[in-house]
N, CA, C and O atoms as a GROMACS GRO file, in nm:
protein
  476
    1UNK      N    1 -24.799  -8.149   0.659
    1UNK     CA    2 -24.822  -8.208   0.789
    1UNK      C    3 -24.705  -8.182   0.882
    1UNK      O    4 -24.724  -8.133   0.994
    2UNK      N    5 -24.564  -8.220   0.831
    2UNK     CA    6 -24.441  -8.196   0.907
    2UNK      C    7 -24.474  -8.006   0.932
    2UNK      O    8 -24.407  -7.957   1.023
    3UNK      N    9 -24.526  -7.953   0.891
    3UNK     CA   10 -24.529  -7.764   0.948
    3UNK      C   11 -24.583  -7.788   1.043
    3UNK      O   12 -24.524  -7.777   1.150
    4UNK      N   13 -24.719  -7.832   1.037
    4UNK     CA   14 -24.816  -7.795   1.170
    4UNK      C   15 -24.765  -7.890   1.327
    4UNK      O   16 -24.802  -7.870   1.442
    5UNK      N   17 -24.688  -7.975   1.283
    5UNK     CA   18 -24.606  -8.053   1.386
    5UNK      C   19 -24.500  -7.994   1.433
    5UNK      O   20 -24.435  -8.059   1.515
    6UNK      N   21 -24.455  -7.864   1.398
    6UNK     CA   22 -24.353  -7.822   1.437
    6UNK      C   23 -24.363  -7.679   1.513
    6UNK      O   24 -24.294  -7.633   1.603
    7UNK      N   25 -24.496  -7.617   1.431
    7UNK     CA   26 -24.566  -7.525   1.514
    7UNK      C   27 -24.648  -7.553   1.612
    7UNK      O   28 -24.699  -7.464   1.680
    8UNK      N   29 -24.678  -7.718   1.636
    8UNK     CA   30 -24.747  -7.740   1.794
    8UNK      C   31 -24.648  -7.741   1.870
    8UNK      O   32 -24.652  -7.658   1.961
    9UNK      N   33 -24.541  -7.822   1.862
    9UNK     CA   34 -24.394  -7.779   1.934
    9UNK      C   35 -24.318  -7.697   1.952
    9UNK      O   36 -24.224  -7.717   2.030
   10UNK      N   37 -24.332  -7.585   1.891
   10UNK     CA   38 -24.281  -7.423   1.955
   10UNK      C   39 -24.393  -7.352   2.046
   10UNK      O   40 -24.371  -7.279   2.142
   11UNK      N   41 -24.537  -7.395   1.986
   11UNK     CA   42 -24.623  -7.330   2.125
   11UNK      C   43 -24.624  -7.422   2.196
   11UNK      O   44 -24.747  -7.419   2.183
   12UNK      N   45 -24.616  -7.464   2.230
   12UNK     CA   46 -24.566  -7.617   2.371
   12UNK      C   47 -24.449  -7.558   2.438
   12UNK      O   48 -24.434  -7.522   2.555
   13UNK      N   49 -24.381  -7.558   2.348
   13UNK     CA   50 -24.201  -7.486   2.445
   13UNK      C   51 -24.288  -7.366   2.477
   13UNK      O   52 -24.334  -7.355   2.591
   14UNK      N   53 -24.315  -7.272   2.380
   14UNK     CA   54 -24.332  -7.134   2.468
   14UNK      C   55 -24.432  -7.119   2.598
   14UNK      O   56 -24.415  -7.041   2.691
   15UNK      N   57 -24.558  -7.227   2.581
   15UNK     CA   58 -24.618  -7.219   2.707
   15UNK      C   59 -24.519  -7.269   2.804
   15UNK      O   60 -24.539  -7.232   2.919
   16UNK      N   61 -24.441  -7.327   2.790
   16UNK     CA   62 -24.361  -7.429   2.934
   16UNK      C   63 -24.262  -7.300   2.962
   16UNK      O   64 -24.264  -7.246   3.073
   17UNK      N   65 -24.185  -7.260   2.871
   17UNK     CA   66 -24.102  -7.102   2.920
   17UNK      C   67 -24.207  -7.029   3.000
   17UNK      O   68 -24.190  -7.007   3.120
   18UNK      N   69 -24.308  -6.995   2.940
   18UNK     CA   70 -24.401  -6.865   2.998
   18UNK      C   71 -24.428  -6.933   3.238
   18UNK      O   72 -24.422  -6.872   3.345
   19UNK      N   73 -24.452  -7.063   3.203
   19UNK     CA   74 -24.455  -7.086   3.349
   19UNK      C   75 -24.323  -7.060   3.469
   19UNK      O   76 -24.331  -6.997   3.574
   20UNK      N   77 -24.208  -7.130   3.415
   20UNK     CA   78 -24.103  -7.041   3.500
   20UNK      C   79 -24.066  -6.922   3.490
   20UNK      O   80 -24.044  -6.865   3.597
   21UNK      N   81 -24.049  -6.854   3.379
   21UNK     CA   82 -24.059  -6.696   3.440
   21UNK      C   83 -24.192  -6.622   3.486
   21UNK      O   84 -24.190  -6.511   3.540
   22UNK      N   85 -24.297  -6.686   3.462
   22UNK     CA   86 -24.403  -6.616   3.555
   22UNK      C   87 -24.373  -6.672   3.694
   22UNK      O   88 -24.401  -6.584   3.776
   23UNK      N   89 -24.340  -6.752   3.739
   23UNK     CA   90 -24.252  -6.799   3.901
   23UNK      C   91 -24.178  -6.712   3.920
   23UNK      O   92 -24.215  -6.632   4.006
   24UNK      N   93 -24.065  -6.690   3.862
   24UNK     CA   94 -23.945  -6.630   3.878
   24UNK      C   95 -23.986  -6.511   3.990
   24UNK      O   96 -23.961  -6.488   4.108
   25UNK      N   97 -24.089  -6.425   3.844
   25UNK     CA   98 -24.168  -6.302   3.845
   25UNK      C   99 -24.245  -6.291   3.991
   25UNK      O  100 -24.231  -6.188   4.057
   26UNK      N  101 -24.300  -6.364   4.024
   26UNK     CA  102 -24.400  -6.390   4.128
   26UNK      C  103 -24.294  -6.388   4.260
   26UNK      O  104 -24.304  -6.291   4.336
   27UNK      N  105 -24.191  -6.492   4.290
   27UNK     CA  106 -24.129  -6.499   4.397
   27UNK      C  107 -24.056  -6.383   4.405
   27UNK      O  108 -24.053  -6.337   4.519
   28UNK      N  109 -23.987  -6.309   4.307
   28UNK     CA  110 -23.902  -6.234   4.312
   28UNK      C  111 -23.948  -6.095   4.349
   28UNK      O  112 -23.862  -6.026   4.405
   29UNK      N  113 -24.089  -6.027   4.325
   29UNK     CA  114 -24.180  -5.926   4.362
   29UNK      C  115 -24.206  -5.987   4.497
   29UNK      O  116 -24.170  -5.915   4.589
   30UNK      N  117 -24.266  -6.114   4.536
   30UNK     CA  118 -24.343  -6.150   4.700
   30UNK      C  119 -24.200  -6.157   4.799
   30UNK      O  120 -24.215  -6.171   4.921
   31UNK      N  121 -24.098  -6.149   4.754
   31UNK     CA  122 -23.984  -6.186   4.823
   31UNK      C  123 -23.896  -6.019   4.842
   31UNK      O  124 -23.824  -5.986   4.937
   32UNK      N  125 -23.926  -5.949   4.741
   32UNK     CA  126 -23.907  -5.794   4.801
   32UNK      C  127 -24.008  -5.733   4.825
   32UNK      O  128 -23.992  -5.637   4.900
   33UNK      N  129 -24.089  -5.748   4.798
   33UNK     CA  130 -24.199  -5.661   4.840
   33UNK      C  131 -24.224  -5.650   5.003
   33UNK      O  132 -24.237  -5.548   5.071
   34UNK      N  133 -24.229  -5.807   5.047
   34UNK     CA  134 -24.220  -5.872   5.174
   34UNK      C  135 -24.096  -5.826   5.279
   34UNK      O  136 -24.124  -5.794   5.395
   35UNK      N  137 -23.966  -5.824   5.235
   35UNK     CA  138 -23.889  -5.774   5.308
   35UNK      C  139 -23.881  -5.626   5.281
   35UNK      O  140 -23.819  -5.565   5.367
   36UNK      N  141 -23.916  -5.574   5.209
   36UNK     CA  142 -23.915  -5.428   5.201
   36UNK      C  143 -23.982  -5.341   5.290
   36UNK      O  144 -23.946  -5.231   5.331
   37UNK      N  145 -24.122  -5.428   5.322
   37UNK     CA  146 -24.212  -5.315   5.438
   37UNK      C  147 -24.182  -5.328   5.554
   37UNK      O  148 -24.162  -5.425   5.627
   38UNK      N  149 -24.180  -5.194   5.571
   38UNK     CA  150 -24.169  -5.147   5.726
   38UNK      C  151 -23.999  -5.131   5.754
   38UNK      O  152 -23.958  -5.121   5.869
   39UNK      N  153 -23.921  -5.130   5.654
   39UNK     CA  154 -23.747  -5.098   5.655
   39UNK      C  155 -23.769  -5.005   5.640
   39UNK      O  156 -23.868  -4.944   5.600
   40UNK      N  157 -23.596  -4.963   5.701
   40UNK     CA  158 -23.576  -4.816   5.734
   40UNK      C  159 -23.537  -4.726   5.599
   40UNK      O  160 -23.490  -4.612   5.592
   41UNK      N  161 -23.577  -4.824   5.490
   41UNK     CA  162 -23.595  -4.699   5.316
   41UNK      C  163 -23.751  -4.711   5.372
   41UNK      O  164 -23.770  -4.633   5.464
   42UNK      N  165 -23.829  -4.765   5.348
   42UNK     CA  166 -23.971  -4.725   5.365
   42UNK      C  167 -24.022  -4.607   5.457
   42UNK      O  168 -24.105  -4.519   5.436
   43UNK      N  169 -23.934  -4.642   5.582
   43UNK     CA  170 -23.988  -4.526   5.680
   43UNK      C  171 -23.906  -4.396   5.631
   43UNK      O  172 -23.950  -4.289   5.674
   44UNK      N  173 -23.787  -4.391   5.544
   44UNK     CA  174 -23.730  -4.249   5.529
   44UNK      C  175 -23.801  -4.189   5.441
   44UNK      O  176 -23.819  -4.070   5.466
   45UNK      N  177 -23.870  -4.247   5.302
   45UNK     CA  178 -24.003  -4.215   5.211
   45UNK      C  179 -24.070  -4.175   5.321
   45UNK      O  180 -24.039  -4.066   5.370
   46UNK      N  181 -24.162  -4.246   5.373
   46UNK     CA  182 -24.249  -4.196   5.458
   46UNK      C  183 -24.204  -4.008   5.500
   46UNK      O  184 -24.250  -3.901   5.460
   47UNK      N  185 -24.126  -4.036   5.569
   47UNK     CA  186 -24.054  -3.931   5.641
   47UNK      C  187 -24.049  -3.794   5.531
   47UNK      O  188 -24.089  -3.678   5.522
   48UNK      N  189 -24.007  -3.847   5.494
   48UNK     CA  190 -23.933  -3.774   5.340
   48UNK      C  191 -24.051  -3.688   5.250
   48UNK      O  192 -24.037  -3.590   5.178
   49UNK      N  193 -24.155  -3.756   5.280
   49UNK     CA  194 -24.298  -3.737   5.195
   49UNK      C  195 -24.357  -3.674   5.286
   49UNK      O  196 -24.406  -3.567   5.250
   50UNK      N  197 -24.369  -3.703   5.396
   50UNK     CA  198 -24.413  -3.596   5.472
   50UNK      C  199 -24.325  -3.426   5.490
   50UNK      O  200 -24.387  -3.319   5.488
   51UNK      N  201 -24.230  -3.433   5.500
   51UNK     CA  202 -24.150  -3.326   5.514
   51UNK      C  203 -24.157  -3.239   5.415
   51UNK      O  204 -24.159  -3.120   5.448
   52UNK      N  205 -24.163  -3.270   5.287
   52UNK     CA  206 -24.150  -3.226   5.186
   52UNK      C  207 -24.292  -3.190   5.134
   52UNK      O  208 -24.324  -3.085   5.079
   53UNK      N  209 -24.348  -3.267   5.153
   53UNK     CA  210 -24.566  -3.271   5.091
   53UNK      C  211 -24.498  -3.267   4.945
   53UNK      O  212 -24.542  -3.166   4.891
   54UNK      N  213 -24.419  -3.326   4.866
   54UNK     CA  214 -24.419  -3.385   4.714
   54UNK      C  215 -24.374  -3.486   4.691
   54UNK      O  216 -24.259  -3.522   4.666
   55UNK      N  217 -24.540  -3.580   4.707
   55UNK     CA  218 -24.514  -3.737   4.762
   55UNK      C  219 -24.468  -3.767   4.606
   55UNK      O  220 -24.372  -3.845   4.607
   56UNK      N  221 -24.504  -3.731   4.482
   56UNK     CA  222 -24.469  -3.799   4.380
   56UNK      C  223 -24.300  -3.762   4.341
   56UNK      O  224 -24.233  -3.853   4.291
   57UNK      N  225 -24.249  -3.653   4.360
   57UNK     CA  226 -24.088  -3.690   4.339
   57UNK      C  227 -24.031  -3.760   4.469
   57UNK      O  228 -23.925  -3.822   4.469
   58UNK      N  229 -24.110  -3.745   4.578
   58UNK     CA  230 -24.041  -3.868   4.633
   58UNK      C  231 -23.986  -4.009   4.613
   58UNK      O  232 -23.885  -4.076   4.639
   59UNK      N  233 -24.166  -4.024   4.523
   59UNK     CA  234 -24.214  -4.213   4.512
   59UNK      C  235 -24.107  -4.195   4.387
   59UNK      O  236 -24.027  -4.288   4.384
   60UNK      N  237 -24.088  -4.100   4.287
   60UNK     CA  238 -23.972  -4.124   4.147
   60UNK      C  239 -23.851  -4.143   4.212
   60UNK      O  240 -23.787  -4.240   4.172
   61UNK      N  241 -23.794  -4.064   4.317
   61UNK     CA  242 -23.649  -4.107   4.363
   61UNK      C  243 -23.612  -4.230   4.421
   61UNK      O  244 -23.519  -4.304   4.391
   62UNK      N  245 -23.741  -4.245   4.552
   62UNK     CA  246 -23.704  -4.414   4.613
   62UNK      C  247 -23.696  -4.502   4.463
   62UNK      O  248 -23.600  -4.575   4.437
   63UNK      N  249 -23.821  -4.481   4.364
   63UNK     CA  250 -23.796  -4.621   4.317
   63UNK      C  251 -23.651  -4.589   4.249
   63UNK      O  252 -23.565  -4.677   4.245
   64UNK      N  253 -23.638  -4.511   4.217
   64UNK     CA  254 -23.523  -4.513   4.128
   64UNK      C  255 -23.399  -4.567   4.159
   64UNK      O  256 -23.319  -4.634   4.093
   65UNK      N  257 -23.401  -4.522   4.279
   65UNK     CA  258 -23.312  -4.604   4.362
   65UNK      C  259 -23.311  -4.703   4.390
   65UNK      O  260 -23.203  -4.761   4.381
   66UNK      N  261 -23.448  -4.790   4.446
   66UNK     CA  262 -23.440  -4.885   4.422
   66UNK      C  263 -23.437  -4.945   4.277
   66UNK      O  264 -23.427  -5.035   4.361
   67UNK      N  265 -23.436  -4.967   4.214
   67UNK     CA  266 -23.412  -5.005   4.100
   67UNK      C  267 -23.275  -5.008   4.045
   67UNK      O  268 -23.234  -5.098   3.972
   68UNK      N  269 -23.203  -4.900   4.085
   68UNK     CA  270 -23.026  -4.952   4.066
   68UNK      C  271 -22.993  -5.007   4.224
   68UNK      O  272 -22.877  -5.046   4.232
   69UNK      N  273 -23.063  -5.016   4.338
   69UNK     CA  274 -22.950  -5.079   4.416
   69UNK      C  275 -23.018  -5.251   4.367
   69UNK      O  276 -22.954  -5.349   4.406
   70UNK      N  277 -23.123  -5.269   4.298
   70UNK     CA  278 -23.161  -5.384   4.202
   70UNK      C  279 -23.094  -5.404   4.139
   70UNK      O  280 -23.042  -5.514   4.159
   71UNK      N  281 -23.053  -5.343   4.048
   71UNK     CA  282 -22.990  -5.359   3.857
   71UNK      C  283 -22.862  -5.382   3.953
   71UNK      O  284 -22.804  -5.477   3.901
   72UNK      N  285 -22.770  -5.330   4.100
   72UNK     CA  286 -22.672  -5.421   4.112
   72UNK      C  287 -22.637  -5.564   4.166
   72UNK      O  288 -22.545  -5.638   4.130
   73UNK      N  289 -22.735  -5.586   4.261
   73UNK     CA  290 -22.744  -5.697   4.319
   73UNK      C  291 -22.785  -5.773   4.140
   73UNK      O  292 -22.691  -5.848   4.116
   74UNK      N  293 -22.846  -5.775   4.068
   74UNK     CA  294 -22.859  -5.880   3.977
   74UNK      C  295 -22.736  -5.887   3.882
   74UNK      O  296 -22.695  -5.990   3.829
   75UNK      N  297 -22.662  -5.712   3.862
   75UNK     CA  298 -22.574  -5.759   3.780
   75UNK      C  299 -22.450  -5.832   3.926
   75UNK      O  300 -22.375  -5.912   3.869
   76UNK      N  301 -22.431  -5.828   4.010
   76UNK     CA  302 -22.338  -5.876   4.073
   76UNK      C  303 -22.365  -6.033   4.082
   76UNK      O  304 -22.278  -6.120   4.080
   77UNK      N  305 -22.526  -6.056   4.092
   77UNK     CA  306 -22.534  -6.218   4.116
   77UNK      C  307 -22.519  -6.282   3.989
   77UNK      O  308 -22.513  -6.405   3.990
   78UNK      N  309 -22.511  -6.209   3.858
   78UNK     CA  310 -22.500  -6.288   3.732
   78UNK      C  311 -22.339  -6.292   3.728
   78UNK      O  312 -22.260  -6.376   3.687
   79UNK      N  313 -22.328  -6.202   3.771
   79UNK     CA  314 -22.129  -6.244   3.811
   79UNK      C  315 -22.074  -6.314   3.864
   79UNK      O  316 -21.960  -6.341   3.828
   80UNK      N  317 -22.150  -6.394   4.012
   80UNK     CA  318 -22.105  -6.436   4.103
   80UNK      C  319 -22.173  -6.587   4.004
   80UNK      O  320 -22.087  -6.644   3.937
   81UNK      N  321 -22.262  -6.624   3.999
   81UNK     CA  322 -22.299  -6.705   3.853
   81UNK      C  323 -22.215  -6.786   3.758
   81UNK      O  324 -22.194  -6.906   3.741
   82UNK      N  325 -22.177  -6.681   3.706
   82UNK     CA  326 -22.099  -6.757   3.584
   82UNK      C  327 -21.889  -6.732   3.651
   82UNK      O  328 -21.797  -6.758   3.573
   83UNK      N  329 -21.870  -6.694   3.762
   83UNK     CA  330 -21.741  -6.693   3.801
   83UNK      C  331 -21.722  -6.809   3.895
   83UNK      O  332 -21.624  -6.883   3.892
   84UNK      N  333 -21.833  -6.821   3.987
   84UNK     CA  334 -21.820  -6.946   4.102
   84UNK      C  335 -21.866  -7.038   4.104
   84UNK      O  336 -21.979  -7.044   4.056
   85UNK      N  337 -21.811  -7.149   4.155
   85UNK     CA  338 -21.903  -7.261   4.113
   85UNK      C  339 -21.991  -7.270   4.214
   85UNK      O  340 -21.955  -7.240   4.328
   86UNK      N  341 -22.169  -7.328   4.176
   86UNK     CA  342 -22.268  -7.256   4.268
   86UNK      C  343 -22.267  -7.386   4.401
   86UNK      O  344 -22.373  -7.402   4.462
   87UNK      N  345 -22.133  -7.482   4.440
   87UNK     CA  346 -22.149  -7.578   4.551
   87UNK      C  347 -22.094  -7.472   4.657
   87UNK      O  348 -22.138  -7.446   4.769
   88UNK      N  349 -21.951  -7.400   4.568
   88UNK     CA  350 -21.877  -7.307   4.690
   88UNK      C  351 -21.961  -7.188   4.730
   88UNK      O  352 -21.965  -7.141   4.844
   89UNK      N  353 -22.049  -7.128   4.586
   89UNK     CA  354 -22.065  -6.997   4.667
   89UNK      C  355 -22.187  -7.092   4.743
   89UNK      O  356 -22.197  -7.047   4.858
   90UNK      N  357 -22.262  -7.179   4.728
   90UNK     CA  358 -22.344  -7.204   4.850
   90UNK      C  359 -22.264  -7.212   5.005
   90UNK      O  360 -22.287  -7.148   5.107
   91UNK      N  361 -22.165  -7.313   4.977
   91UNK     CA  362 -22.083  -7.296   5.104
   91UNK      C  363 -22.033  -7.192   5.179
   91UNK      O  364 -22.023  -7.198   5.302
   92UNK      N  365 -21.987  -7.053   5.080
   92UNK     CA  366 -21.905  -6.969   5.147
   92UNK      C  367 -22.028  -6.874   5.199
   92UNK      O  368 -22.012  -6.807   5.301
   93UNK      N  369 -22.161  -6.871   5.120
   93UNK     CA  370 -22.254  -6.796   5.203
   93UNK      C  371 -22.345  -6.864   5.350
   93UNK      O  372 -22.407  -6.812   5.443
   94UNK      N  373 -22.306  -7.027   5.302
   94UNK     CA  374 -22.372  -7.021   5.452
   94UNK      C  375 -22.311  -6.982   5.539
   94UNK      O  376 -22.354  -6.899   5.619
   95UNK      N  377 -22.172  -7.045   5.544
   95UNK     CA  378 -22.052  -6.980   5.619
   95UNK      C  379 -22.119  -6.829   5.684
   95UNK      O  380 -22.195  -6.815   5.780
   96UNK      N  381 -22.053  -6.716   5.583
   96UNK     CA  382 -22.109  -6.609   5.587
   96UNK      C  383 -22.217  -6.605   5.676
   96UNK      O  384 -22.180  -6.585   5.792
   97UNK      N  385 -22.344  -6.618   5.661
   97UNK     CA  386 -22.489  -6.634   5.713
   97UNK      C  387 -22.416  -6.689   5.844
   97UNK      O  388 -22.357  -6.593   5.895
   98UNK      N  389 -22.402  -6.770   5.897
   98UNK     CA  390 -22.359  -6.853   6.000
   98UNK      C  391 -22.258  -6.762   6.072
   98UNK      O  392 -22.334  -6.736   6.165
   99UNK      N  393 -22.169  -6.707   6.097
   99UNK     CA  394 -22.043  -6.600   6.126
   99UNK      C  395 -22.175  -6.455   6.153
   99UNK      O  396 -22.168  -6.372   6.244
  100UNK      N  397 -22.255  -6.461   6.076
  100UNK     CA  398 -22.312  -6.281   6.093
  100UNK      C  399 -22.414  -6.307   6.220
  100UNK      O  400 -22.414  -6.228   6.314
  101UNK      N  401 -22.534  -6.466   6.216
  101UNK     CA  402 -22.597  -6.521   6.300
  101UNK      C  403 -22.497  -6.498   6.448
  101UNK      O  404 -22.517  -6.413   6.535
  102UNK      N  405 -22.398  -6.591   6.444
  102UNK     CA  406 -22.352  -6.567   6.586
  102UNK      C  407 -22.282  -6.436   6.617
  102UNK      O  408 -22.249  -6.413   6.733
  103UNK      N  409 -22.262  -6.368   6.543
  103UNK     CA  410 -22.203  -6.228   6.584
  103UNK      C  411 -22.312  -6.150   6.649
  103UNK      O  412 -22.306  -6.101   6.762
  104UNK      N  413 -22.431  -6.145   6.550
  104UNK     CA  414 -22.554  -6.087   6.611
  104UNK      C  415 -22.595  -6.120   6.742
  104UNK      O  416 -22.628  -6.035   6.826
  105UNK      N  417 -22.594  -6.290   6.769
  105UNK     CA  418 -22.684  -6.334   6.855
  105UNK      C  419 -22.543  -6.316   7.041
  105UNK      O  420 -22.566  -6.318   7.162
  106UNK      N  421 -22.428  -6.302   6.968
  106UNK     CA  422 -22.341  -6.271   7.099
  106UNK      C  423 -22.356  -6.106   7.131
  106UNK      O  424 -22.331  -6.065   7.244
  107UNK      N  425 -22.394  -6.024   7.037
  107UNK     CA  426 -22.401  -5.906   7.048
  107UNK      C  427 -22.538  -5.889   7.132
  107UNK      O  428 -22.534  -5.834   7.243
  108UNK      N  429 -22.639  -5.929   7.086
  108UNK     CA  430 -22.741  -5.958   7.169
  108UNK      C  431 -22.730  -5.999   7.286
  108UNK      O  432 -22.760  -5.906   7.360
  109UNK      N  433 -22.703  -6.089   7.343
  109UNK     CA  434 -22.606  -6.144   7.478
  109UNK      C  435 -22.575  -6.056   7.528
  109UNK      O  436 -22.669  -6.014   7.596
  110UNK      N  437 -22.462  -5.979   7.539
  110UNK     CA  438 -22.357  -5.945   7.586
  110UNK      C  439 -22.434  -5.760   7.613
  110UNK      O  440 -22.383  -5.686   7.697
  111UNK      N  441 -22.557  -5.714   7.525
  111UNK     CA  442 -22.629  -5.615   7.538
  111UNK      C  443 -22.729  -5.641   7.688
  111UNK      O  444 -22.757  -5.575   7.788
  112UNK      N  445 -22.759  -5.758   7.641
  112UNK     CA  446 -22.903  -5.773   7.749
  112UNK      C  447 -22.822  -5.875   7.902
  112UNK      O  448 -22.864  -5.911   8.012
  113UNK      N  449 -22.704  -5.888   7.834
  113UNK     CA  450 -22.639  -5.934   8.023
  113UNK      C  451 -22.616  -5.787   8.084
  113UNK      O  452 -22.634  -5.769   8.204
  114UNK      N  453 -22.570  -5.664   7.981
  114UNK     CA  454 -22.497  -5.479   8.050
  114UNK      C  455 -22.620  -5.484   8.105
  114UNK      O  456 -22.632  -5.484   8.228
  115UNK      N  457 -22.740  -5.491   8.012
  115UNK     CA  458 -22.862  -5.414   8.074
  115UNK      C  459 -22.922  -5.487   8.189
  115UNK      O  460 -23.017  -5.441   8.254
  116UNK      N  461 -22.859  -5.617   8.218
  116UNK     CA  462 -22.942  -5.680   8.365
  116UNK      C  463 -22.844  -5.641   8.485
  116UNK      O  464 -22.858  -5.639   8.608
  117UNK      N  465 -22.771  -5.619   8.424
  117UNK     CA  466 -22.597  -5.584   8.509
  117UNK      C  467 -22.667  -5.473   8.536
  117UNK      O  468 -22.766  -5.501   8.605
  118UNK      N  469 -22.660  -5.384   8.518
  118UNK     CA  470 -22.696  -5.200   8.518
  118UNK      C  471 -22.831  -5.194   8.571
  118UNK      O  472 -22.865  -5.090   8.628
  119UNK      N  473 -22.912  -5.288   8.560
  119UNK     CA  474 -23.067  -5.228   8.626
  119UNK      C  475 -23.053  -5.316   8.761
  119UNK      O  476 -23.140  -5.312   8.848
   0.00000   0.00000   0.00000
C-alpha cells in the first residue's frame, strides 16, 4: 500500500512541474515571437531571401543566429541570477529603463522642435 502512495505522489509532482514549464514555454515563444515581427532582423531575412532566392540557407542562418544571440541573453541572465540579488538588479534596471525612456523621449523633443524650427 505504502508503494502505490508514493507513486500517486510523484505523478502529482510531475503533473504540477509539467504546468509551469509549459507557461514558461508559452510566454517565452508569445513574448519573442511578438517582439520579433516586423524588426529590422526580420526585414534583413526578408531582404536577404529575396536577393539571394535561397530562402532555406537563409531561414538556417537567421535562426542560427538567433538562437546564440538566445543561448546568450539566457546564459547572461542565469548569471545575473545567481550573482545579484534580484531587489537590486530590479532596481538598477528600472533605473536603466527610466535613463533610456527620457533620453529617447528628449531626443524626440529636441528632433521635432529642429523640424518645426526649419519648416
Amino acid at each position: 500500500m505504502g508503494q502505490l502512495n508514493s507513486n500517486s505522489e510523484l505523478e502529482s509532482s510531475d503533473s504540477k512541474g509539467f504546468a509551469p514549464y509549459f507557461s514558461v514555454l508559452i510566454t517565452s515563444f508569445s513574448t519573442i515571437f511578438l517582439a520579433e515581427l516586423g524588426d529590422k532582423t526580420q526585414l534583413a531575412t526578408l531582404m536577404l531571401s529575396a536577393q539571394t532566392g535561397r530562402p532555406l540557407i537563409i531561414f538556417t542562418g537567421a535562426a542560427l543566429a538567433l538562437i546564440c544571440t538566445s543561448l546568450l541573453g539566457v546564459l547572461i541572465g542565469r548569471w545575473i541570477a545567481n550573482n545579484l540579488p534580484r531587489q537590486r538588479f530590479t532596481f538598477v534596471s528600472g533605473i536603466i529603463m527610466l535613463i533610456l525612456g527620457i533620453y529617447l523621449v528628449t531626443q524626440g523633443s529636441s528632433e521635432f522642435i529642429q523640424n518645426r524650427i526649419l519648416t
